[in-house]
MIDOSE-1310 file (N, C-alpha, C; in nm, 2 decimals, decimal comma, always signed):
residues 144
xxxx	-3,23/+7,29/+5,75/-3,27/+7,23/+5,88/-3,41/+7,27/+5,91; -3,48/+7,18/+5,94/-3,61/+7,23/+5,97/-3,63/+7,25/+6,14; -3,75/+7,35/+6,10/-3,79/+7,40/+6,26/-3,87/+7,35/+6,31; -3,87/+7,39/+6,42/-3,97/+7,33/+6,52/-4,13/+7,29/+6,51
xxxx	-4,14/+7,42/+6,46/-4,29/+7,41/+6,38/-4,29/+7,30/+6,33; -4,23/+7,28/+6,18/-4,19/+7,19/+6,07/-4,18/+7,02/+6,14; -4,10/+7,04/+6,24/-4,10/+6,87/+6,31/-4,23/+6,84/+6,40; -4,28/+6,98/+6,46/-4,42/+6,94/+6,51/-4,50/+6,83/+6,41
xxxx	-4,51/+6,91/+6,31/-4,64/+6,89/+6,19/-4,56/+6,79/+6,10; -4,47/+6,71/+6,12/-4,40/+6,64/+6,05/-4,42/+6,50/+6,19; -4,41/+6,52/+6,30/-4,50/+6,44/+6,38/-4,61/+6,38/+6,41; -4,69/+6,46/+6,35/-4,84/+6,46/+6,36/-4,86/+6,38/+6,26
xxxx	-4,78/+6,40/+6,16/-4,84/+6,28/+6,02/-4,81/+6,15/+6,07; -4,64/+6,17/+6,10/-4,63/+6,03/+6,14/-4,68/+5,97/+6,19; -4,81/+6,00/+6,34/-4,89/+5,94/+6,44/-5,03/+5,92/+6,32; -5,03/+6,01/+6,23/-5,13/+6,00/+6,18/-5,12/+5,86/+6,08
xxxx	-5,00/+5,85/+6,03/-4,96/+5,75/+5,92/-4,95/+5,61/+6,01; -4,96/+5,64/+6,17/-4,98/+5,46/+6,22/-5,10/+5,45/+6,28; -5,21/+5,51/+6,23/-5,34/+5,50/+6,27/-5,38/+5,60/+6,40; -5,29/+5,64/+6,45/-5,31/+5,71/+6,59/-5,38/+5,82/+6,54
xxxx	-5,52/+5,84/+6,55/-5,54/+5,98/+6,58/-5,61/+6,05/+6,69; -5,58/+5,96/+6,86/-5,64/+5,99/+6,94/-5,51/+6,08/+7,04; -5,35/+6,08/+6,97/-5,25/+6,20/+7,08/-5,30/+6,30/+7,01; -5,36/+6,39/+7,13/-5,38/+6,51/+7,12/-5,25/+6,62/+7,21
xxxx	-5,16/+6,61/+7,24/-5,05/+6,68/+7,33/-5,01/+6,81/+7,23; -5,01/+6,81/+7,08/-5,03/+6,89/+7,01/-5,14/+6,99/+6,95; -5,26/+6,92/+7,06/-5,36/+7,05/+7,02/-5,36/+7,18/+7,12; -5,40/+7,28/+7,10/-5,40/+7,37/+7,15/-5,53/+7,37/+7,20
xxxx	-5,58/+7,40/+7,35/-5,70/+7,38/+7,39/-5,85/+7,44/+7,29; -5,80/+7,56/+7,26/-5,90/+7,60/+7,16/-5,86/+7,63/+7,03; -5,84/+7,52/+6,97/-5,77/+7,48/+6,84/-5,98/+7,57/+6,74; -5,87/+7,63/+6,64/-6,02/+7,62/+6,57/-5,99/+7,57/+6,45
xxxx	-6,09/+7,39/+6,41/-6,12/+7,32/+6,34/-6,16/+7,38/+6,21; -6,09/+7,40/+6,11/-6,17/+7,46/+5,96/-6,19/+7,29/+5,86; -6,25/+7,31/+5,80/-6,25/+7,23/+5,63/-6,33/+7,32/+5,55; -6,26/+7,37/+5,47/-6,27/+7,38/+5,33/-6,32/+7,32/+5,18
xxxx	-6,46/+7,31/+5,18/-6,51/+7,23/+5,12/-6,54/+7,12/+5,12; -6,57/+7,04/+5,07/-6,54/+6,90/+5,06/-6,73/+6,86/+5,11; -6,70/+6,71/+5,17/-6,90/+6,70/+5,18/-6,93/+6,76/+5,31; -6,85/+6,82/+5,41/-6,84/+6,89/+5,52/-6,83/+7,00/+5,59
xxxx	-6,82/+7,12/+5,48/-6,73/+7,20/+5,52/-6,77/+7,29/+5,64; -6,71/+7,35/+5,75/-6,76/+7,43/+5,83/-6,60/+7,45/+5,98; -6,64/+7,49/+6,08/-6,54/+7,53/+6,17/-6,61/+7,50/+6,29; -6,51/+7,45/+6,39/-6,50/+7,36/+6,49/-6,41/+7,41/+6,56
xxxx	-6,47/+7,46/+6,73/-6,40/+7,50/+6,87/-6,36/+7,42/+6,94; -6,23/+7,42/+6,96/-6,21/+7,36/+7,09/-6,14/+7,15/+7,04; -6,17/+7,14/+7,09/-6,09/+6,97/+7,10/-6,22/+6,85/+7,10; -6,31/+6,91/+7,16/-6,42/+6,84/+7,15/-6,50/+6,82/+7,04
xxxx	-6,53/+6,99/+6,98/-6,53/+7,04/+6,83/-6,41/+6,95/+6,72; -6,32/+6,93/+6,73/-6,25/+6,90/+6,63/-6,24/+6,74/+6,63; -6,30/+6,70/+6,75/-6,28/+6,57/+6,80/-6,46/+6,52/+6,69; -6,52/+6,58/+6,75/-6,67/+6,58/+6,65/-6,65/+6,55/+6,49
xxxx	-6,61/+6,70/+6,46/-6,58/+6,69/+6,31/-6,48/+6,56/+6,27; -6,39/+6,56/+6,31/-6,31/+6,41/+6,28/-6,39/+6,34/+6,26; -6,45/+6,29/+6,38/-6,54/+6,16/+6,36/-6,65/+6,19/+6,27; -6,73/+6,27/+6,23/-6,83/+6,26/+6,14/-6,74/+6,27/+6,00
xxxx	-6,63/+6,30/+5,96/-6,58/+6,29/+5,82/-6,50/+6,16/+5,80; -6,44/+6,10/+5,91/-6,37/+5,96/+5,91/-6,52/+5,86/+5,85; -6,62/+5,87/+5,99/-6,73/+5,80/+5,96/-6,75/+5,78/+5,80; -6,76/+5,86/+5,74/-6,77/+5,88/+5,57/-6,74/+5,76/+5,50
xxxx	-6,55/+5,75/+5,54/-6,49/+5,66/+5,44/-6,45/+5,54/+5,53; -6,35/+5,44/+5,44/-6,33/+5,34/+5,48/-6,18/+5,36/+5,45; -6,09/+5,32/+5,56/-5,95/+5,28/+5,52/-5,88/+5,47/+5,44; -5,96/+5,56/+5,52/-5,87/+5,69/+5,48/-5,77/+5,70/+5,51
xxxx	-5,69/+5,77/+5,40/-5,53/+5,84/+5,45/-5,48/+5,89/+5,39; -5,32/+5,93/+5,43/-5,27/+6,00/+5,39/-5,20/+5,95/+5,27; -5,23/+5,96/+5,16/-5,19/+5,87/+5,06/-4,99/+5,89/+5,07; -5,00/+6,09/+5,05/-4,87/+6,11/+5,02/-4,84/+6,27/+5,06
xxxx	-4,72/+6,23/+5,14/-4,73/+6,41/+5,16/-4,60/+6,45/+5,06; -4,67/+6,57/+5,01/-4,51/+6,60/+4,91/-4,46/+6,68/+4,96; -4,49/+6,80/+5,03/-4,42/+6,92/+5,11/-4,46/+6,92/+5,21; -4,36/+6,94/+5,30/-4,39/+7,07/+5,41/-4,33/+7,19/+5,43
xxxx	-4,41/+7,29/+5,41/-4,37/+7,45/+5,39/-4,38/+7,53/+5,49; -4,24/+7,59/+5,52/-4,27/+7,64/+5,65/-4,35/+7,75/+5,57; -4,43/+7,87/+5,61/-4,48/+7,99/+5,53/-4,42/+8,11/+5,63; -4,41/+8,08/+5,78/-4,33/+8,18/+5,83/-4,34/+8,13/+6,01
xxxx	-4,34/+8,20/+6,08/-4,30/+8,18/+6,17/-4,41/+8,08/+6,27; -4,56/+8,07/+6,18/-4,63/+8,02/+6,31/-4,72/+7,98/+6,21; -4,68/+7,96/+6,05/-4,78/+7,87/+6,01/-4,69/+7,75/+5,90; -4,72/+7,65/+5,90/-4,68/+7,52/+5,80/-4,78/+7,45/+5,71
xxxx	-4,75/+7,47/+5,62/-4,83/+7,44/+5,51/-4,79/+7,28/+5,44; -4,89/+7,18/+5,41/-4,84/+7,03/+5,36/-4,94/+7,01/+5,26; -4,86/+6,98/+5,17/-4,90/+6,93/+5,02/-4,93/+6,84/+5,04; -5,04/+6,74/+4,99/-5,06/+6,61/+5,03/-5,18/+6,58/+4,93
xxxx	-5,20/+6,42/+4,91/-5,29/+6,34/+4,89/-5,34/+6,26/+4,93; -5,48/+6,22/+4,94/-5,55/+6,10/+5,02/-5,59/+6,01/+4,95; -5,62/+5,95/+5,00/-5,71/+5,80/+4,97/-5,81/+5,72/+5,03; -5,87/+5,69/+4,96/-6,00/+5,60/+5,07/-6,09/+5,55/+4,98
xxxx	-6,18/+5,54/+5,06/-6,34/+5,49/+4,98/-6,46/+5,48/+5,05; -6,56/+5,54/+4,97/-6,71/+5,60/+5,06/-6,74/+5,47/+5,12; -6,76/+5,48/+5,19/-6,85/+5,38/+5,30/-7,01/+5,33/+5,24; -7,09/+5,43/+5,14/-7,21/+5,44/+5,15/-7,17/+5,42/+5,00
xxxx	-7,14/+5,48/+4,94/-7,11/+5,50/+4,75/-7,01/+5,36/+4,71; -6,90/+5,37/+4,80/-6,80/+5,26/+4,73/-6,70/+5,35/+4,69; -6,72/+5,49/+4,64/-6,63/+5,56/+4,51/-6,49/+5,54/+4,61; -6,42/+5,51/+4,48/-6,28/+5,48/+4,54/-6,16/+5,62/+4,49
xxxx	-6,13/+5,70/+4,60/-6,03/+5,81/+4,57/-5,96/+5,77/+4,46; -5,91/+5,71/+4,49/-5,75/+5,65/+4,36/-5,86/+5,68/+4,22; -5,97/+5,70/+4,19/-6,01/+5,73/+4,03/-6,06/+5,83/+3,99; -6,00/+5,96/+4,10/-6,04/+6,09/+4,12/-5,93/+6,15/+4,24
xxxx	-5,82/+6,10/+4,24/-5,75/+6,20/+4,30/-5,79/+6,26/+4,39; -5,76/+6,30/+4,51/-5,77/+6,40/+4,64/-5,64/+6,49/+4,62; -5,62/+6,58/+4,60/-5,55/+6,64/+4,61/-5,56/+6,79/+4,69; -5,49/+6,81/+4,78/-5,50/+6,87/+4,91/-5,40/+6,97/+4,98
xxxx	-5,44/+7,01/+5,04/-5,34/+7,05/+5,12/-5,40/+7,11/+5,27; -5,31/+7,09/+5,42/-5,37/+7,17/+5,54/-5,26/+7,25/+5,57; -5,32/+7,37/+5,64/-5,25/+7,46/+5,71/-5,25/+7,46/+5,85; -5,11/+7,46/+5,92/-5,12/+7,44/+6,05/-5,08/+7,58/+6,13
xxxx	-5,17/+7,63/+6,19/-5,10/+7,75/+6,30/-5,03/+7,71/+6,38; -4,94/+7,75/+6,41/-4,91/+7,72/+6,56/-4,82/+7,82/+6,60; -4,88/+7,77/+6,74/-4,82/+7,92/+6,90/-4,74/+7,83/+7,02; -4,65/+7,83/+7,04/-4,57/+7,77/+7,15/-4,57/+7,65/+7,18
xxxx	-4,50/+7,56/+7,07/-4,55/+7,41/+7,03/-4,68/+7,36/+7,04; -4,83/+7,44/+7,01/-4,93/+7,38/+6,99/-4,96/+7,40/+6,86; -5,09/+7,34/+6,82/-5,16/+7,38/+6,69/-5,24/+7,46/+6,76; -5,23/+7,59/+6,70/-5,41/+7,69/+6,74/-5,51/+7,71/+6,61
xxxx	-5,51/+7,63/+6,55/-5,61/+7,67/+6,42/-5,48/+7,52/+6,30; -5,64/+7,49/+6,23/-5,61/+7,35/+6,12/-5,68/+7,41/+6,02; -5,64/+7,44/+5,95/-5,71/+7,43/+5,81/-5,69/+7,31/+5,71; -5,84/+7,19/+5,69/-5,79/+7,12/+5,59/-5,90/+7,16/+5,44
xxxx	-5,78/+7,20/+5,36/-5,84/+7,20/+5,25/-5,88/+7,09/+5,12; -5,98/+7,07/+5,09/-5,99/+6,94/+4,99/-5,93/+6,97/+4,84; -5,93/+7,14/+4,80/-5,89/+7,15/+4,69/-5,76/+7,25/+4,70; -5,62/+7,20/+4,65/-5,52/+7,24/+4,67/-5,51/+7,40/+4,59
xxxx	-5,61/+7,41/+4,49/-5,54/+7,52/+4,44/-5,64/+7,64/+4,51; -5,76/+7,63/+4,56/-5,81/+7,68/+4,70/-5,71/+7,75/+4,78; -5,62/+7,65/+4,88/-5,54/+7,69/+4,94/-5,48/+7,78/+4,90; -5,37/+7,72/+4,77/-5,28/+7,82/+4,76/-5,33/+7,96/+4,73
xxxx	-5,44/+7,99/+4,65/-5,54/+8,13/+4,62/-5,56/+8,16/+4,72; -5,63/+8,12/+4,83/-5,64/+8,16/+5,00/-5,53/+8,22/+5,04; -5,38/+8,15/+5,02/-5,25/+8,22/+5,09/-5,16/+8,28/+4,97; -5,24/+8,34/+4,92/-5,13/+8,45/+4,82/-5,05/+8,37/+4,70
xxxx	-5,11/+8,25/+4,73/-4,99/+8,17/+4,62/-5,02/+8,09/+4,52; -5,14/+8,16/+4,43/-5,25/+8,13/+4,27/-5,13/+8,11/+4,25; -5,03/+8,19/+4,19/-4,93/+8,13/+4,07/-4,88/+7,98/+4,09; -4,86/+7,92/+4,19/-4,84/+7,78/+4,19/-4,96/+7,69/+4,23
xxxx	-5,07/+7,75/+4,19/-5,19/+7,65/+4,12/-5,17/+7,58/+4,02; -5,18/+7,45/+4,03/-5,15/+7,36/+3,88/-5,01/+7,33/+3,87; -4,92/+7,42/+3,91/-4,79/+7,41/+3,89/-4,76/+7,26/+3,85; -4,78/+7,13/+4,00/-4,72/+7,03/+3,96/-4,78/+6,95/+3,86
xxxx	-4,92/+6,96/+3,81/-4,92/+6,93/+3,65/-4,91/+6,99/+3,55; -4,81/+7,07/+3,57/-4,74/+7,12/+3,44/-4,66/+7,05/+3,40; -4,62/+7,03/+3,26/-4,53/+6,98/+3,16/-4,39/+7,02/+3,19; -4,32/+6,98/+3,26/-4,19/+7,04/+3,25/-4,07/+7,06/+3,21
């Protein structure tokens, strides 16, 4: 049975997967905005902050998303972790994700049904090295 956390962040995609990314009822007023790499990277205070960063990395592409989430991990009591892949295409370049994979993953904090801190990471095995969990770098292209 999943928890609370888990159906929060399992909500958020769904609004996210119908274009909605303007319900904020799940931010925490001073959410702090991370990205991890990618053509962006840096941290973002607050809702206006994250509201910013959004829009300057959306701006980017055309037709972004969530291609595919494969997990949601609870990690413990106030963080969830989502395996995922994107998709899109530069706005300026053309380059189309689908011929280079995004492969990803974010971490969500959260405190008393909010999110207090996002981490989105652009390189999944990043993440998992970040949260103690190298050994399942690469894992899912392994031969099995």
């Amino acid at each position: 049975m999943a928890s609370a956390n888990v159906d929060l962040v399992r909500s958020i995609y769904a609004a996210w997967g119908r274009g909605n990314f303007r319900a904020t009822e799940w931010v925490h007023p001073e959410i702090e905005f991370v990205m991890v790499g990618g053509p962006s990277p840096g941290t973002w205070t607050g809702l206006a902050g994250m509201a910013e960063a959004t829009h300057e990395f959306l701006s980017a592409w055309e037709d972004v998303h969530t291609e595919v989430v494969e997990e949601y991990r609870e990690l413990d009591d106030q963080r969830v972790l989502v395996l995922l892949s994107w998709s899109g295409r530069g706005k300026t370049s053309g380059f189309d994700l689908a011929q280079l994979p995004w492969i990803g993953a974010n971490l969500f904090h959260l405190r008393n049904g909010k999110v207090t801190r996002l981490v989105l990471y652009w390189d999944r095995d990043r993440a998992l090295a970040d949260l103690g969990l190298a050994s399942e770098a690469g894992a899912a292209e392994a031969p099995g």
